[in-house]
C-alpha positions as CSV (number, residue, x, y, z in Angstrom):
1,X,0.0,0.0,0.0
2,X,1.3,3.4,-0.8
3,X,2.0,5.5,2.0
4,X,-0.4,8.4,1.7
5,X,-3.1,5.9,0.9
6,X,-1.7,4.3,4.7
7,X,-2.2,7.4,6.5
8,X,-5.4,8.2,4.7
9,X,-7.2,4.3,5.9
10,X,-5.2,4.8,9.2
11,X,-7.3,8.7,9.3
12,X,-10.4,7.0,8.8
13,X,-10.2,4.4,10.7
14,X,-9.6,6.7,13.7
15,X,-12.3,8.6,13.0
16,X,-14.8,5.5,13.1
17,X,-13.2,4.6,16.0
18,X,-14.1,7.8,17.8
19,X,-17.5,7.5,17.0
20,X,-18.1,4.4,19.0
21,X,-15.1,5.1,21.6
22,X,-17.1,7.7,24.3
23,X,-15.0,10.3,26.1
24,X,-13.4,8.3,29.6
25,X,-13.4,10.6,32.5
26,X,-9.4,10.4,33.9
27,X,-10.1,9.2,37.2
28,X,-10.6,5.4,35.9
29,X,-9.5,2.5,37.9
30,X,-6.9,0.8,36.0
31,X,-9.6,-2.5,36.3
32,X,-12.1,-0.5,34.6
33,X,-10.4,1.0,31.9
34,X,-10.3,-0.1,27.9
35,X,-8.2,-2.8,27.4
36,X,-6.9,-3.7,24.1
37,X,-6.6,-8.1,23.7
38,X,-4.8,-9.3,20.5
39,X,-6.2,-12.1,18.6
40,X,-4.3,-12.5,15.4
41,X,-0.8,-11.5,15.1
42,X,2.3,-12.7,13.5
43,X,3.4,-13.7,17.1
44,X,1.5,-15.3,19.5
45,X,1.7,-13.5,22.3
46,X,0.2,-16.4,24.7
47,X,0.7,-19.6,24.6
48,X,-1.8,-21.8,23.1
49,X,-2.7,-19.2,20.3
50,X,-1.9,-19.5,16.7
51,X,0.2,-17.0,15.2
52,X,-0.2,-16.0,11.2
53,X,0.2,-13.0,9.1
54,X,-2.3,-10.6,9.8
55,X,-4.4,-9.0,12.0
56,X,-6.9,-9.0,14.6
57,X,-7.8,-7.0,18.3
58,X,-10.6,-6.7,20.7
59,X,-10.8,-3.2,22.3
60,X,-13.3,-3.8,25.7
61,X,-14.1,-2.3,28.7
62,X,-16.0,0.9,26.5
63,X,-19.6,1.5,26.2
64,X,-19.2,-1.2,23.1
65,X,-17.2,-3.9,22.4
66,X,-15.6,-3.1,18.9
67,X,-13.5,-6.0,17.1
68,X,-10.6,-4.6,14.8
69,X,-10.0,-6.6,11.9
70,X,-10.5,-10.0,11.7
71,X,-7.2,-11.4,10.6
72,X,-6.5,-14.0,7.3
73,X,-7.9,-17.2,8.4
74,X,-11.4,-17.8,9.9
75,X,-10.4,-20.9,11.5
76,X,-7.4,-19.3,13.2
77,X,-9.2,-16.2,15.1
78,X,-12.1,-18.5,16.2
79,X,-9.3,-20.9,17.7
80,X,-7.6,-17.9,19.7
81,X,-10.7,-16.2,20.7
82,X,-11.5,-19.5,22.4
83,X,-8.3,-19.5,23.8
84,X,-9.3,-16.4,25.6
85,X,-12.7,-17.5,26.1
86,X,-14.1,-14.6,23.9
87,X,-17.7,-14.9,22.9
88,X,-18.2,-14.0,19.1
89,X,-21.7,-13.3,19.8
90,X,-20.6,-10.3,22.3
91,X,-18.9,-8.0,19.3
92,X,-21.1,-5.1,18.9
93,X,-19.1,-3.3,16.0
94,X,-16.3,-4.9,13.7
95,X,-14.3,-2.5,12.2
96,X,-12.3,-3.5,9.2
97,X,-9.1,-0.8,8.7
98,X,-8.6,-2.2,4.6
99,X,-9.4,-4.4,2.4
100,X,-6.5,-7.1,2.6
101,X,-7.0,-11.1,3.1
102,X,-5.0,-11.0,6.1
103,X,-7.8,-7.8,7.3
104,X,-10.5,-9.8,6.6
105,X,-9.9,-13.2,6.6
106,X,-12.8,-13.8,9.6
107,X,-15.0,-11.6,9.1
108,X,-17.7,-13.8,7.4
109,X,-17.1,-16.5,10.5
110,X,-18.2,-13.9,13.1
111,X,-21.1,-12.9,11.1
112,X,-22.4,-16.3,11.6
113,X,-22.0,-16.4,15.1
114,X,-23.4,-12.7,15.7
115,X,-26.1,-10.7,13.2
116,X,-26.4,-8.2,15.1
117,X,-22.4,-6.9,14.8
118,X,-22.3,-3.5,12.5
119,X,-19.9,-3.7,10.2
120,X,-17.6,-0.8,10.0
121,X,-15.6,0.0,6.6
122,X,-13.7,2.6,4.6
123,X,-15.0,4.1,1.8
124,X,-13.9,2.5,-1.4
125,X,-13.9,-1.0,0.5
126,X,-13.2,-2.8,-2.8
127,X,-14.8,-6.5,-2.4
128,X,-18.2,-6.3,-3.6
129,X,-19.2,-10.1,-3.1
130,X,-17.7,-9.5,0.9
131,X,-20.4,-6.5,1.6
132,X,-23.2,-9.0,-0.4
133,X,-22.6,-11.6,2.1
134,X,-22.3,-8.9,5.5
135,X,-25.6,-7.5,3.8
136,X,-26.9,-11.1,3.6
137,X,-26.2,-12.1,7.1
138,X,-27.9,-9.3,8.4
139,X,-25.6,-7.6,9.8
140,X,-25.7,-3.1,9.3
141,X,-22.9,-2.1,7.2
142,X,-21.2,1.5,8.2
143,X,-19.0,3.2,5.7
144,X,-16.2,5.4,7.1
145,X,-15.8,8.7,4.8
146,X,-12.5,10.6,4.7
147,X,-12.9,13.9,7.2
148,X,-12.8,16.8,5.5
């Protein structure tokens, strides 16, 4: 990916991350605040997860539980989020940064374990056939426009 193109997804994702991230008041105990858990990385990170190129975090502990990409292979992600006992069905928005297998690899497999997810994507998301199914499944789909 060229570089401006980089900063320009990486812009937009951040903005549709602040639309579902509310403002946290400082005096947070460290229990209660957001907590960021990887689920698909190129190193595992715990033991008994699966490490492969790409992609994948759960951001909890806000007003919403947002996925963040959904890594290359379905059966991967699933395997780690049971590892980490991590209910599919709990995800209330995924938000994919770019269309790239290793982005979006999972996505499909959480739709069938939660229709209720919205589906969070940059304009210009390029796989037609990918937002067919989303639409399919039920699930809302949210497109992410550059700021102006």
């Amino acid at each position: 990916m060229h570089p401006t193109m980089a900063i320009r997804s990486l812009s937009i994702i951040i903005a549709g991350l602040v639309l579902f991230l509310p403002v946290l008041p400082q005096n947070i105990p460290a229990q209660n605040r957001p907590q960021i858990t990887v689920l698909y990385d190129n190193y595992p990170g715990k033991e008994g997860l699966i490490a492969a190129n790409g992609f994948s975090c759960l951001i909890r502990g806000t007003e919403k539980t947002i996925l963040f990409d959904t890594g290359g292979n379905s059966e991967i992600l699933l395997h780690n989020m049971k590892m980490l006992q991590i209910d599919p069905g709990t995800i209330d928005h995924i938000v994919i940064s770019h269309y790239h297998d290793d982005h979006t690899g999972g996505l499909l497999s959480i739709l069938e374990r939660n229709s209720k997810a919205s589906v969070v994507i940059p304009e210009g998301f390029s796989d037609l056939e990918m937002l067919n199914r989303v639409t399919a499944s039920g699930n809302k789909i949210v497109t992410v426009r550059q700021p102006t």
